[in-house]
N, C-alpha and C positions, 0 to 999 in steps of 0.2 A: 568077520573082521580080518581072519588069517587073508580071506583071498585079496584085501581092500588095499592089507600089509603088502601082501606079494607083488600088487599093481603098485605101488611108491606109493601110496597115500600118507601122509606126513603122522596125521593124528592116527591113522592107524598102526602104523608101525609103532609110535611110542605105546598107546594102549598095548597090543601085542607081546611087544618090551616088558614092559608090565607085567602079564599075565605068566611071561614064561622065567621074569624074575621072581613071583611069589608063587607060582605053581598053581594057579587059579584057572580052570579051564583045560591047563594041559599039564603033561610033564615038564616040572619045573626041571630046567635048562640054563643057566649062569649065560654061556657060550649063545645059546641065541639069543638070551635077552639083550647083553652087549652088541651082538649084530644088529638087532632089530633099534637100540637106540641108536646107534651109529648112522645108521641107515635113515631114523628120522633128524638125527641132527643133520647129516646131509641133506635135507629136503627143505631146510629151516627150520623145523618144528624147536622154539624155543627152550624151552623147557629140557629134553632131551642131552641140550649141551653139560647141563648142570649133571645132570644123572652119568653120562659118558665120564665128567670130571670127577665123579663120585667112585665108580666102575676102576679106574685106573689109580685114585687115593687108597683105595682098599685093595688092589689087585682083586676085584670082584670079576670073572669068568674070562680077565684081560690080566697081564703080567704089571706087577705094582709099577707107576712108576709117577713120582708125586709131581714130576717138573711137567709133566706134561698136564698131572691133573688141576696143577694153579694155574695154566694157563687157561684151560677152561673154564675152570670157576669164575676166573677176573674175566676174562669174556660173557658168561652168562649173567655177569652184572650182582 
């Protein structure tokens, strides 16, 4: 799944995300699970927007910053 991430695939990056957000598979990583949904919200991967507005709500492995995370959220519907 890593190499599927590393080629842009949308759903793999979010799983990826995932795994390196709960430590499941690898060592848990804050810093690249943030990259890895980033990475899939650029690609569209829906769902990942939400998660990135979560990531920035909490200052989860990103520096807090809530204006940016409402903007995401009212985007992800």
């Amino acid at each position: 799944m890593l190499e599927a991430a590393e080629n842009f695939v949308p759903d793999a990056c979010f799983d990826v995300a995932v795994s390196y957000e709960t430590g499941k598979g690898v060592r848990k990583s804050l810093k690249k699970a943030g990259i890895y949904y980033f990475r899939a919200m650029m690609l569209g991967e829906k769902q990942s927007v939400a998660e990135v507005g979560r990531l920035f709500y909490w200052g989860i492995g990103v520096p807090e910053n809530r204006r940016i995370a409402k903007e995401l959220l009212n985007f992800s519907g």
